[in-house]
Structure formats: structure tokens, C-alpha cells
Kinemage of the C-alpha trace (Angstrom):
@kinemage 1
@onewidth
@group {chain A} dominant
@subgroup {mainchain}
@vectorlist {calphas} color= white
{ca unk a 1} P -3.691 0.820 -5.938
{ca unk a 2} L -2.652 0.725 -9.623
{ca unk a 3} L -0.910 -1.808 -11.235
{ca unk a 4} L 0.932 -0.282 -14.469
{ca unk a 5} L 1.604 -2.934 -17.490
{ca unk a 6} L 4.435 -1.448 -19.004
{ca unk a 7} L 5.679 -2.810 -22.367
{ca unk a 8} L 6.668 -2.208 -26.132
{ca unk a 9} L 4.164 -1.935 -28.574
{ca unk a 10} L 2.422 -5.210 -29.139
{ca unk a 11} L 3.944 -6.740 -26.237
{ca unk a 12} L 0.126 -8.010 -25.213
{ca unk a 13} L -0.414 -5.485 -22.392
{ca unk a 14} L -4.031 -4.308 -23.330
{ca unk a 15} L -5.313 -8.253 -23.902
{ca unk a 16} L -3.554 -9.140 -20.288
{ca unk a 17} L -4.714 -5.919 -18.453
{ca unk a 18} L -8.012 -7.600 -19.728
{ca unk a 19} L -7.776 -11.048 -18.451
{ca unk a 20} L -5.791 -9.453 -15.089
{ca unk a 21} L -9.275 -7.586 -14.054
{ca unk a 22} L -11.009 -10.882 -13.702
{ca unk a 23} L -8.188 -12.328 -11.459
{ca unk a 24} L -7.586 -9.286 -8.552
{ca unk a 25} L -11.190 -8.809 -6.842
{ca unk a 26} L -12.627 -5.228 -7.361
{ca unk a 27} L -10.175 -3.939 -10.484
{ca unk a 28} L -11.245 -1.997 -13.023
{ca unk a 29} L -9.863 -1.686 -16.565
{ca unk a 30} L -8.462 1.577 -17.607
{ca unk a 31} L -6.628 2.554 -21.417
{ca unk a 32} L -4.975 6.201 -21.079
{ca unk a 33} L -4.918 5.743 -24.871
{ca unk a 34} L -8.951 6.593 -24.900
{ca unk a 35} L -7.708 10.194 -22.876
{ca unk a 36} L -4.878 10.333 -25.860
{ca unk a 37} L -7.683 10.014 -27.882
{ca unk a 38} L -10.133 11.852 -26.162
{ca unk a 39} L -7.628 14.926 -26.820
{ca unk a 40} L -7.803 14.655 -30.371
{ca unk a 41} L -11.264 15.396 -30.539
{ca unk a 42} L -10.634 18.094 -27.712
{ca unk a 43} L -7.535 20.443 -28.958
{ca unk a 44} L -6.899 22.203 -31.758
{ca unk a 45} L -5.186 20.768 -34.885
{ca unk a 46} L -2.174 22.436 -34.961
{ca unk a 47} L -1.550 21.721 -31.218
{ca unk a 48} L -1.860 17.953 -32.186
{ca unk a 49} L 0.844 18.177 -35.100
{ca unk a 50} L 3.378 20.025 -33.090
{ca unk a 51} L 3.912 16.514 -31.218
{ca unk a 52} L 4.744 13.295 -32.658
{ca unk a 53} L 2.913 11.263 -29.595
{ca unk a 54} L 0.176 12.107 -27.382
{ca unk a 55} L 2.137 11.595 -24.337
{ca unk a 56} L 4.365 14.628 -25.183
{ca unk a 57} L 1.153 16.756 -24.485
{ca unk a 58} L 1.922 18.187 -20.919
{ca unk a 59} L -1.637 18.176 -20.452
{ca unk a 60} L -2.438 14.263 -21.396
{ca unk a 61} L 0.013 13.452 -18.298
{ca unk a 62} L -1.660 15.926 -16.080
{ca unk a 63} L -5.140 14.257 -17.334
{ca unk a 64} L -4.171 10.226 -17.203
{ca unk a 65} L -3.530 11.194 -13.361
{ca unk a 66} L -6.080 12.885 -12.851
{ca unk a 67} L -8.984 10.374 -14.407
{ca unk a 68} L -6.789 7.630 -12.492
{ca unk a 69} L -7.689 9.127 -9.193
{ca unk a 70} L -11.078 10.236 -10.144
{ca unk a 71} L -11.597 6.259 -11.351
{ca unk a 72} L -10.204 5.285 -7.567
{ca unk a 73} L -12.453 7.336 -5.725
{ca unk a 74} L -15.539 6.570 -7.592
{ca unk a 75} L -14.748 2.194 -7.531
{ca unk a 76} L -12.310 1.935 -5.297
{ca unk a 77} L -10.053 -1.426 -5.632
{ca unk a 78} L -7.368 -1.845 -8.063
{ca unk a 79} L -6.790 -0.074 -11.175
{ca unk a 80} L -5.345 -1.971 -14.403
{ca unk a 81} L -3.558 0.435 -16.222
{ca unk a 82} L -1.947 -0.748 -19.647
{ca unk a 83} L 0.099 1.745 -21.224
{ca unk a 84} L 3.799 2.198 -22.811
{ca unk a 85} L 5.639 4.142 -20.953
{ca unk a 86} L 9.354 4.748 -22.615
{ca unk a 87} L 10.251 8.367 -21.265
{ca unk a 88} L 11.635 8.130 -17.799
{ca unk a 89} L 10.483 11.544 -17.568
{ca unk a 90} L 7.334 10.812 -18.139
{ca unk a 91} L 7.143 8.119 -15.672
{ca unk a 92} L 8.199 10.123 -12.881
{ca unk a 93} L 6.139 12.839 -13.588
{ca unk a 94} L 2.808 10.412 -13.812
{ca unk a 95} L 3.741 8.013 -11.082
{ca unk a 96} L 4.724 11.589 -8.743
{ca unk a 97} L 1.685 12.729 -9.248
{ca unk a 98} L -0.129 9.372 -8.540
{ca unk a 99} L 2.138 9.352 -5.337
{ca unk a 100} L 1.181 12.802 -4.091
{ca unk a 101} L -2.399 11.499 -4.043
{ca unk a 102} L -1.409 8.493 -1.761
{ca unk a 103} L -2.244 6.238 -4.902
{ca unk a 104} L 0.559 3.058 -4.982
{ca unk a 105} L 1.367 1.998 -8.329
{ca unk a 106} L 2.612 -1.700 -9.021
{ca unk a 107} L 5.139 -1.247 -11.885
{ca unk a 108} L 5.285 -4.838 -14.173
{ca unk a 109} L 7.043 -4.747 -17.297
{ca unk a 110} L 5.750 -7.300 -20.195
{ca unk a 111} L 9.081 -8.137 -21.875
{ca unk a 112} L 8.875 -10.813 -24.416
{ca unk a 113} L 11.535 -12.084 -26.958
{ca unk a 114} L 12.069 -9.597 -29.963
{ca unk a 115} L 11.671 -11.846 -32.660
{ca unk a 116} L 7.715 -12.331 -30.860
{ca unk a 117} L 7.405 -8.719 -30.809
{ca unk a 118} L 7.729 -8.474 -33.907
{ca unk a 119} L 5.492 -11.595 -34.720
{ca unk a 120} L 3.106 -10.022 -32.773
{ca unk a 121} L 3.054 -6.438 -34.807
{ca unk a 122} L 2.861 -7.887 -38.034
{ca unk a 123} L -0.697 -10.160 -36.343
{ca unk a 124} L -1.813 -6.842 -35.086
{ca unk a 125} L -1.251 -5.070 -38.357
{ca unk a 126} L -4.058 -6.990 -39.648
{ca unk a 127} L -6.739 -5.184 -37.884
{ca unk a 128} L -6.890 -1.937 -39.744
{ca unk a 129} L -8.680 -0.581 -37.010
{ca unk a 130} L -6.031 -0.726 -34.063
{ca unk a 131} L -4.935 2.779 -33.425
{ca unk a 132} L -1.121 1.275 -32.530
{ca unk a 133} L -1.356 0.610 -36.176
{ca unk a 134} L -2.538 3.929 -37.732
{ca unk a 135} L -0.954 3.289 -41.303
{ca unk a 136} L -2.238 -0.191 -41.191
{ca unk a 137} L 1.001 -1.315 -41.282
{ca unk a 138} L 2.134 -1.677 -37.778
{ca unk a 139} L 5.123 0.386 -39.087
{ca unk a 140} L 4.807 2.985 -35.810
{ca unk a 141} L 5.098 0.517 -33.742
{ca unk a 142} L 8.340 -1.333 -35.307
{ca unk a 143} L 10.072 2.290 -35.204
{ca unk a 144} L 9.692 2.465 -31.927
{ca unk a 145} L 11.365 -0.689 -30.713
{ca unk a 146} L 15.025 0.963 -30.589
{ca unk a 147} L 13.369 3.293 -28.380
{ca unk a 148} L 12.400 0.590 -25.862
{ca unk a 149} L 15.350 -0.607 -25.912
{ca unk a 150} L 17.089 2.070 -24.944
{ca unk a 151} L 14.450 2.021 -22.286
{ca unk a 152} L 14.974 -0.963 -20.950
{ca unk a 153} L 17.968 -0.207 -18.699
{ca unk a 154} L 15.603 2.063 -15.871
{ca unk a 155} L 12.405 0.202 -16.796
{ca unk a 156} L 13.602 -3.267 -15.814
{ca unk a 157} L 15.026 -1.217 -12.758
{ca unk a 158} L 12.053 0.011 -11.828
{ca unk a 159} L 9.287 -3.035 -12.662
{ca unk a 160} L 8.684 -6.395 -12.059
{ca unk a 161} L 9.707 -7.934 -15.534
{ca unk a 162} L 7.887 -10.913 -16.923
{ca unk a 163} L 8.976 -12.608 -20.084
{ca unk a 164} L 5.848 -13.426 -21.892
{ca unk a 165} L 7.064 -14.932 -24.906
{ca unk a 166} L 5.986 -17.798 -24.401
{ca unk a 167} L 2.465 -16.736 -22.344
{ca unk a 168} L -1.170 -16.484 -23.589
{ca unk a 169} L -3.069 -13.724 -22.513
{ca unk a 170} L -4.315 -15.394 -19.431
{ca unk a 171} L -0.921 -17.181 -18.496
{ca unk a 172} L 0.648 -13.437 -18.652
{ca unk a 173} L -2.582 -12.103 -16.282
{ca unk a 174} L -2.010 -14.651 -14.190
{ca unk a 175} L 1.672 -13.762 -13.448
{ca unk a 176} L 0.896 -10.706 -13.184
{ca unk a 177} L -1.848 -11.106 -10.537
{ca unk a 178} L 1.221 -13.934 -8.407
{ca unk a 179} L 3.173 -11.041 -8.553
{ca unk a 180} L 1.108 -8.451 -7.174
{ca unk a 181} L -0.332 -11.044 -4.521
{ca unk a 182} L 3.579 -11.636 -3.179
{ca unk a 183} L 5.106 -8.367 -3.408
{ca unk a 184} L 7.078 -9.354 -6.111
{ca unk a 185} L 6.156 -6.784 -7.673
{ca unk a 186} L 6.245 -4.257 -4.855
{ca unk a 187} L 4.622 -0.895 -4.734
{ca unk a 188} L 6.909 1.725 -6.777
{ca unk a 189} L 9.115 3.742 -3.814
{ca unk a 190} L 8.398 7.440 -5.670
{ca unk a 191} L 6.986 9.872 -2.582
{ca unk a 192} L 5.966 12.875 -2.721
{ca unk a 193} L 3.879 15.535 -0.379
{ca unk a 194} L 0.446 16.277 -1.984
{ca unk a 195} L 0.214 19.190 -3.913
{ca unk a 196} L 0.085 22.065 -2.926
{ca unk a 197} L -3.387 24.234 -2.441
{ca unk a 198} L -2.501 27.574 -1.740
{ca unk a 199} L 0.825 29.656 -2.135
{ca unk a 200} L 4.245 27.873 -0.877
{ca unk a 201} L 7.778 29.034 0.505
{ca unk a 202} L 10.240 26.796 -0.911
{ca unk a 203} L 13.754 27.390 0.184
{ca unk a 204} L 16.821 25.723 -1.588
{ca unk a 205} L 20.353 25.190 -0.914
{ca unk a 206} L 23.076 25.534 -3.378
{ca unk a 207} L 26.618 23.423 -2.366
{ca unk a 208} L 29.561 23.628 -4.251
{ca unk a 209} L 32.139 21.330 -4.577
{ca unk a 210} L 36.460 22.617 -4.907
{ca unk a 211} L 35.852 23.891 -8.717
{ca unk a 212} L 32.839 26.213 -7.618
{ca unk a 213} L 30.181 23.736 -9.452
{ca unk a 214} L 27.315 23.595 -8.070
{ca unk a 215} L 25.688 20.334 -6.783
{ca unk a 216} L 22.025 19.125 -8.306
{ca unk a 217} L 19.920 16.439 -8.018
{ca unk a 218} L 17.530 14.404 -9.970
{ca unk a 219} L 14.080 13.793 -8.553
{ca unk a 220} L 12.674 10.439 -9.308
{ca unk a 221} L 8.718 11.682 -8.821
{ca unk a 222} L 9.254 14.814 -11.797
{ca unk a 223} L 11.085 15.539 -14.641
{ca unk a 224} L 14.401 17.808 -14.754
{ca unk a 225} L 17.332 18.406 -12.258
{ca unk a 226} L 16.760 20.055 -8.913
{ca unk a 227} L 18.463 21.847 -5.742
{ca unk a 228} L 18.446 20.263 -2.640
{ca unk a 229} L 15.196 21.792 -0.412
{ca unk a 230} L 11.496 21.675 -0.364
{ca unk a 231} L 8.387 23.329 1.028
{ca unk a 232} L 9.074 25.329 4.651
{ca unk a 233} L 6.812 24.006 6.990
{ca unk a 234} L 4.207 26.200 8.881
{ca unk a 235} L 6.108 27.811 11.485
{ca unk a 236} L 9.641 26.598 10.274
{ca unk a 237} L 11.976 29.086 9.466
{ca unk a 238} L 13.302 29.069 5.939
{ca unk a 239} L 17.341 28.846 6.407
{ca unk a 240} L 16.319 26.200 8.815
{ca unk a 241} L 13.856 24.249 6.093
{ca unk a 242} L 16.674 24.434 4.007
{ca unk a 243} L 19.206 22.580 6.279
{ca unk a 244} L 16.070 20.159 7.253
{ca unk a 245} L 15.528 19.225 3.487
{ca unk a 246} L 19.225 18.762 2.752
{ca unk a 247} L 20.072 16.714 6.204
{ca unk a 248} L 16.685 14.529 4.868
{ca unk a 249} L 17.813 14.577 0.993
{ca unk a 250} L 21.586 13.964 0.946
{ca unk a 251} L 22.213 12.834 4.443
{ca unk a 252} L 24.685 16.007 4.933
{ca unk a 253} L 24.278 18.115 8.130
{ca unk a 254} L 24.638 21.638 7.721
{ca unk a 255} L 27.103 22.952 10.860
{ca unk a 256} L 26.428 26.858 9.686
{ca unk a 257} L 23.409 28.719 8.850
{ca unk a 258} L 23.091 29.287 5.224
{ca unk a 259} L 23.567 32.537 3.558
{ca unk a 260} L 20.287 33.706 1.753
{ca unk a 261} L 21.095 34.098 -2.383
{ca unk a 262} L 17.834 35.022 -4.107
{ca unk a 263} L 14.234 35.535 -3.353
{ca unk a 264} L 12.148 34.804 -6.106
{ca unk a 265} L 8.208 35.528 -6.364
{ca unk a 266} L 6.757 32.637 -8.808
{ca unk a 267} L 3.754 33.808 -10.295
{ca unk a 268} L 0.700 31.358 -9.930
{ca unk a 269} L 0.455 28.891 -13.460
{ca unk a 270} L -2.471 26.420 -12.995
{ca unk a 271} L -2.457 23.785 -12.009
{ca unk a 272} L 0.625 25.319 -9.609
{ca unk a 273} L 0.171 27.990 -6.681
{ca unk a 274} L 3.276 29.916 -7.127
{ca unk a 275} L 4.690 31.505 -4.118
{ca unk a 276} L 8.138 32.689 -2.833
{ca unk a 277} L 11.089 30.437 -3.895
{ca unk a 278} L 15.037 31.100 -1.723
{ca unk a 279} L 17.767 29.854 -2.663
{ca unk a 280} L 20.357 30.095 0.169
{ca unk a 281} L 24.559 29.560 0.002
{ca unk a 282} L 25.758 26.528 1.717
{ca unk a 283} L 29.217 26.827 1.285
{ca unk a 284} L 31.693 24.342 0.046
{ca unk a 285} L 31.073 20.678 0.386
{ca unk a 286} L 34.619 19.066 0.263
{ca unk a 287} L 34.880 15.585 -2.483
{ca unk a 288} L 35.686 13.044 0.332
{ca unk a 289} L 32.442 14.497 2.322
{ca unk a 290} L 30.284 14.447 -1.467
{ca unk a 291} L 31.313 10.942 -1.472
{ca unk a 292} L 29.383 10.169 1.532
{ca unk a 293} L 25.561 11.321 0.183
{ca unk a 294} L 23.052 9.170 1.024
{ca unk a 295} L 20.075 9.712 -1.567
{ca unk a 296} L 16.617 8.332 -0.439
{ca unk a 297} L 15.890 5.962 -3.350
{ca unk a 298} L 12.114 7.231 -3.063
{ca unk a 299} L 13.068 11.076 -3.994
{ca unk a 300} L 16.627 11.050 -5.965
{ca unk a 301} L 18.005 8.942 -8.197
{ca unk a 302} L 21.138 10.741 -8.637
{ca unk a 303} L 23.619 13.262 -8.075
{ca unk a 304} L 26.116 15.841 -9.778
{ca unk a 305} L 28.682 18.555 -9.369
{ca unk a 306} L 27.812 20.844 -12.949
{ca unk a 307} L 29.381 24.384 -14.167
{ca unk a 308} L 26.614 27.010 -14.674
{ca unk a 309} L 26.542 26.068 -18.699
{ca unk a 310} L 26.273 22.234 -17.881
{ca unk a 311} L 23.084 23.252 -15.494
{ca unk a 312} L 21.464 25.029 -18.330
{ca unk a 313} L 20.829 21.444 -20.437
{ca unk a 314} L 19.631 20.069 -16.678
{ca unk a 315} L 17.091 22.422 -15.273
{ca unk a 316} L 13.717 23.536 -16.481
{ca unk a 317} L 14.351 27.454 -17.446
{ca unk a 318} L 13.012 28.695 -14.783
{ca unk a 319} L 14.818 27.087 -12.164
{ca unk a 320} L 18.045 27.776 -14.165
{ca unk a 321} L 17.040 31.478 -14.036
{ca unk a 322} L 16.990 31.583 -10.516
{ca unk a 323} L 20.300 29.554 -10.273
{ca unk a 324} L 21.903 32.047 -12.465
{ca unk a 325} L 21.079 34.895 -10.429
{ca unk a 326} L 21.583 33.370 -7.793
{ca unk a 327} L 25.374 32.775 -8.380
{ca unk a 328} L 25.627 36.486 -9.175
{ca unk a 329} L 24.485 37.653 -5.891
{ca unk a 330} L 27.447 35.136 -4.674
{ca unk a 331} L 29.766 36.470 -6.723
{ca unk a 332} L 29.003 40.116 -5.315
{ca unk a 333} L 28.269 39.280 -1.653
{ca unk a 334} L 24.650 40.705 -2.419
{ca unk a 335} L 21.160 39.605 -1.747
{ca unk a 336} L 19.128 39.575 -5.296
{ca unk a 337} L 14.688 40.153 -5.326
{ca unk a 338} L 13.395 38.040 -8.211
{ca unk a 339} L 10.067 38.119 -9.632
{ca unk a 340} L 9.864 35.202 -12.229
{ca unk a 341} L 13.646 34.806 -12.338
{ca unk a 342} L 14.249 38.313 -13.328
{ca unk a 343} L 15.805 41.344 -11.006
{ca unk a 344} L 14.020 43.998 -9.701
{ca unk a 345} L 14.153 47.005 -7.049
């Protein structure tokens, strides 16, 4: 298990993820700042200044996960993770990928008054050698307070709050650990399978609504905007994977087989597999009957009706190339072969 301290800048999460690891039996401290860190020394320069934060490094998410479950399997116990996490994004990708290795994360969100914050910035500011404060200043972490606020809305969602305004360290810890010890804080609800190991079929069903728009969703365990499907089971056929994932996604039971769209061959990108990816037509789904989706709070967060430009700005580019193809091959009653999102044959 992993309990997350989430927080702004100088909100006290480090010095109560300290105190915290003497309070649950068998926890261990862990700072993804030191892999943040670690990364400086590791990549080049000029991959360092394209980003303004570590975290915006695809590969320090992909590492903070992976040491996480490394540290689990070597200790065991509870994990005390302390680390800012403002990019909902982010979260889901991280906390996914913690949930496809059966790992349950405790969300708590340290939340004290502003004007404390900000008290507790300028103390902090005094030790020149605090990387928060890397112009000595405590000026990067002042800038970024309008960005937690506009965080707060799915953080306090999605954690356990605590108002530690008036907490010391210890006090904090110690609400924390009552928390965790009553399921107040309960394990985050993200699922997702494990990755994958070897080449996947994936098959994906596109629903329109009166206007032609096509319905997405938004995943809570990854970033970006996503068709209804998943992974075809060994020995399940695809059409039918595809009815199986939307009956299980949206709570809407396909009464005809789909008609197959696309099939597109994704090339293997480590960490990913690749494999074959179909993205079937299942036909108009009427507004009173779209009104009736039932989204598994664990997988999707949301829903949508968009035109093809609107699902450019939503999906990752690949996934819009195959949706854009894909509504060709409706348009002309055809059957399109894709390899990376682009015709061929």
C-alpha cells in the first residue's frame, strides 16, 4: 500500500511523511523528488530545459512507479510517498500504473490556510539549500499556488483532505495515520488490468449520438480521451469484446453486432507491446438512451458527444488518427487496414 501526501508547495508534506513512518508499522519513506533529481544527473541538458518541471518528463512518471513497486517488493509494508501532484493527468497516469501492479494508494491531501502557506514559504526560503527553493527565494513555489488552486476542485475529490494549519508535523502524521487506520481515507478506486507482456488485440466501439458526433470517454487511470473497449480476451471474439467492454464501461447493451471500421497494426514503443487495434461501428445511440450511462467511477470519470475537430484537442494523435480513418471507412461503407494510423493495401 502507498499512502500519497498530496499538497502545495510548503504545505509540510515531506516533514509529516517523516513523522507518519514512525506511526504505521513497516513504512518506508520515499521522495520522488530524489528520481526528479536523479534525472538531472542522468539526461541530457537540453532535454532538461525543454520542460519547466520534472514531472513533465514522460519518463520521471514511468520511473516514480516503477521504483515505488521495486521499494514494495523489496520491504514490503506501507510506502510514504510525499509529493505535489497538481496535473490530474499526471495523477491518473501514476496512480494507473500503481493500480495495474495491484499496489493501493491512500490519497490525503495536506490543505492548510493560504495565508500559512505562504508563512511557511517565506520560513523555507531561508534554507538556501531546499531544492523547492532553487532561487533562494521560495519564489517557484509562490507561482505555483494559482496552480493548486485550480487544482483543488478534483484533488479534494479524490483525497482525504486535512487542514493542517494549525498542525505540527507530528499532529499532521498523526491524522494522517487515524485516517488511514479508519478508511477515512480509503484506497483510491482507479483499476486497471496489468500491463500488458506480449502483443494485444484491442477492439473499440465508436457510438454516435443524432448529430453524427461521436461518443468518448475519459479514463481516470491515464491521461487523454478514449473509445469505449479494451483488450479481447483469449478466445473472445473481437466484435464480441467490443460489446463486453461497452455493456461493462457505459452500462449500454449492444442488441446488434458491430460493424468492423479500421484495423490498425500499432508498432511496438517500449515500454508498450503494440499489437492490432479495431475500431468497430455501433450505430446510433439515441439522447434519452445516452442519458442513461452508467460510468464505473474506478475507470471513467466522464463522458461526451464531440465533432471530429473537437476530438482532435481530446485524444492522443494516435488514437485520433485511427478515429479519423475510421469515420472515413463509415462514410464509404468500406473496411480501412491501418498500420500506425495510416492506410495501406
Amino acid at each position: 500500500m502507498i499512502v500519497w501526501i498530496n499538497g502545495a508547495f510548503g504545505a509540510g508534506k515531506t516533514s509529516a511523511a517523516r513523522e507518519l513512518i514512525d506511526l504505521i508499522p513497516n513504512s518506508t519513506f520515499y521522495d520522488p523528488e530524489l528520481t526528479g533529481t536523479g534525472l538531472g544527473s542522468l539526461l541530457p541538458q537540453k532535454k532538461f530545459a525543454e520542460v519547466s518541471d520534472f514531472q513533465d518528463l514522460p519518463i520521471w512518471r514511468r520511473l516514480v512507479v516503477d521504483t515505488a513497486a521495486a521499494l514494495l517488493a523489496e520491504v514490503g509494508g506501507v510506502l510514504v510517498v510525499p509529493m505535489t501532484l497538481l496535473r490530474q493527468e499526471y495523477r491518473d497516469e501514476i496512480f494507473g500504473g500503481l493500480a495495474s501492479r495491484r499496489i493501493a494508494v491512500r490519497h490525503v491531501l495536506l490543505s492548510p490556510e493560504e495565508t500559512i502557506l505562504r508563512q511557511r514559504i517565506a520560513h523555507r526560503a531561508e534554507f538556501p539549500d531546499d531544492p523547492v527553493n532553487t532561487d533562494g527565494t521560495g519564489q517557484w513555489a509562490y507561482d505555483r499556488i494559482e496552480t493548486y488552486r485550480s487544482a483543488l476542485d478534483w484533488i479534494t475529490r479524490d483525497a482525504h483532505t486535512i487542514d493542517n494549519s494549525a498542525l505540527t508535523p507530528h499532529e499532521t502524521a498523526e491524522h494522517i495515520a487515524e485516517a488511514v487506520r479508519t478508511g477515512a481515507a480509503p484506497a483510491c478506486e482507479i483499476v486497471q488490468t496489468p500491463d500488458p507482456t506480449a502483443e494485444t488485440v484491442a477492439a473499440g466501439v465508436l457510438l454516435f449520438d443524432e448529430h453524427d458526433r461521436v461518443l468518448l470517454v475519459d479514463p481516470t487511470y491515464k491521461p487523454g480521451w478514449e473509445f469505449p473497449g479494451g483488450v479481447v480476451e483469449a478466445g473472445e471474439a473481437p466484435a464480441q469484446a467490443g460489446i463486453r467492454e461497452v455493456a461493462e464501461e457505459i452500462g449500454i447493451h449492444l442488441a446488434q453486432t458491430p460493424k468492423l471500421l479500421v484495423v490498425d497494426w500499432e508498432a511496438p514503443r517500449p515500454p508498450g507491446y503494440g499489437g492490432l487495434r479495431l475500431l468497430f461501428d455501433g450505430g446510433t445511440l439515441l439522447s434519452a438512451d445516452a442519458q442513461r450511462l452508467l460510468l464505473p467511477g474506478s475507470e471513467l470519470r466522464g463522458w461526451r458527444f464531440v465533432t471530429e475537430e473537437e476530438a482532435a484537442t481530446l485524444l492522443p494523435p494516435t488514437r485520433f488518427e485511427r478515429l479519423r480513418w475510421a469515420l472515413r471507412a463509415r462514410e464509404r461503407s468500406a473496411v480501412l487496414n491501418l498500420e500506425a494510423g495510416v492506410p495501406v493495401g
